[in-house]
C-alpha positions as CSV (number, residue, x, y, z in Angstrom):
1,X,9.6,-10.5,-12.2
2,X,8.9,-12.7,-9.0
3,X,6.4,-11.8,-7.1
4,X,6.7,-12.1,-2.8
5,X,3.6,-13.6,-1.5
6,X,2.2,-13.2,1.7
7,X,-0.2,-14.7,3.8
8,X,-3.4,-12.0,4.6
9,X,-4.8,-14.4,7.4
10,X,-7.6,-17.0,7.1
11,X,-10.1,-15.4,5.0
12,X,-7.4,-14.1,2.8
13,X,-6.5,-17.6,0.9
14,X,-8.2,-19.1,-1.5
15,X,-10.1,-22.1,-1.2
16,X,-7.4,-24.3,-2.3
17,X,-4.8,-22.4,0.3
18,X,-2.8,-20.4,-1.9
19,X,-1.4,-17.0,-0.9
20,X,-4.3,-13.8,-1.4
21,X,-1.5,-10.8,-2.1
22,X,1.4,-9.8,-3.5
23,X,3.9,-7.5,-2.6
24,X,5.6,-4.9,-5.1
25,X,8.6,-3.1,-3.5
26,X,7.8,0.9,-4.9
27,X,9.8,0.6,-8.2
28,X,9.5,-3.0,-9.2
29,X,7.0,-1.7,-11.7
30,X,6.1,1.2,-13.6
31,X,2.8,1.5,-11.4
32,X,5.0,1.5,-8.3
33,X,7.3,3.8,-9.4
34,X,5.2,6.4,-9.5
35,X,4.6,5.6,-5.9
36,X,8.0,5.5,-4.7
37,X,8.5,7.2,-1.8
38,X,5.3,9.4,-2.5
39,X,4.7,11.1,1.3
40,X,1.5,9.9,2.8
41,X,-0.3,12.6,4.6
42,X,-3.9,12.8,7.0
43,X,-6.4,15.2,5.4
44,X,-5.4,17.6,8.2
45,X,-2.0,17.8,6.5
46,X,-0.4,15.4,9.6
47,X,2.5,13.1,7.7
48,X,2.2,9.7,8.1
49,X,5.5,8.4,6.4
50,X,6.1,7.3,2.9
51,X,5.3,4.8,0.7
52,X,7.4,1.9,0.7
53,X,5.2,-1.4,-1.0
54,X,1.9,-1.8,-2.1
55,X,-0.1,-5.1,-2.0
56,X,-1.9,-6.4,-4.9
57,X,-4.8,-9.0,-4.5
58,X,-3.4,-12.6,-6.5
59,X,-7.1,-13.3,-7.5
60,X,-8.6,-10.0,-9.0
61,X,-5.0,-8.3,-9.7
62,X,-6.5,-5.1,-8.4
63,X,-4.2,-2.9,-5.7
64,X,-5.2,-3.2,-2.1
65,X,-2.8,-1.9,0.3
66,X,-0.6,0.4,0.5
67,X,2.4,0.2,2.8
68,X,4.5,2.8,4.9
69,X,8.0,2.5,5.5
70,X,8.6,2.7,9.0
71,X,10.3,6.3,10.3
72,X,11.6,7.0,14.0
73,X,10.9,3.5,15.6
74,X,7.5,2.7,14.7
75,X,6.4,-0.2,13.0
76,X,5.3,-0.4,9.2
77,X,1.4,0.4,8.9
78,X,-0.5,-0.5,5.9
79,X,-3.7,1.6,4.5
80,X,-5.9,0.6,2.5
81,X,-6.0,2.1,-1.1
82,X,-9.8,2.9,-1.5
83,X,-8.7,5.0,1.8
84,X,-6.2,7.4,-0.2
85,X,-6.6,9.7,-3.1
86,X,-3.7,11.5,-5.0
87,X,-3.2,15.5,-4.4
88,X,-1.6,15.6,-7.6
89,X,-1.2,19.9,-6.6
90,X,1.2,18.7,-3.6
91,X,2.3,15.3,-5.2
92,X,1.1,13.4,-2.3
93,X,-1.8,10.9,-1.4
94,X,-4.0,11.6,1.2
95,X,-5.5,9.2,4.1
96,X,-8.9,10.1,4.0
97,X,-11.4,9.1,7.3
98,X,-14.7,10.0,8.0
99,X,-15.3,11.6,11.6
């Protein structure tokens, strides 16, 4: 399977200038596919959208970002993962922020 690179900005490459992440469309893999479309929620319950893509860092191979798909005009918004846990209860992850 090909992987899409992309650039994360300058202090994402390494120090040779290769690309820091990879992008796995949910369902490329079996990791993803259990992400597919999983709804991505605020820990007040508010939806955010769904999943669409995660990113996976090139040098540690560890998942970093998750990506929404983009619903009723806005623009795609990516979260980071150690910012989400999984309500397995309600099948759903959950964007949690400190206030």
């Amino acid at each position: 399977m090909k992987l899409k690179t992309i650039d994360g900005g300058a202090a994402a490459t390494n120090r040779i200038g290769g690309k820091r992440f990879s992008c796995l469309l949910a369902g490329q893999s079996s990791a993803t596919e259990l992400l597919r479309s999983c709804p991505v929620v605020t820990a007040s319950g508010q939806r955010l959208g769904r999943v669409r893509s995660v990113l996976v860092d090139m040098h540690s191979r560890q998942l970093r970002y998750v990506m929404l798909a983009p619903h009723q005009g806005k623009s795609a918004v990516a979260i980071p993962w150690h910012a989400l846990y999984f309500d397995s209860a309600l099948v759903r992850l959950v964007y949690y922020t400190y206030s």
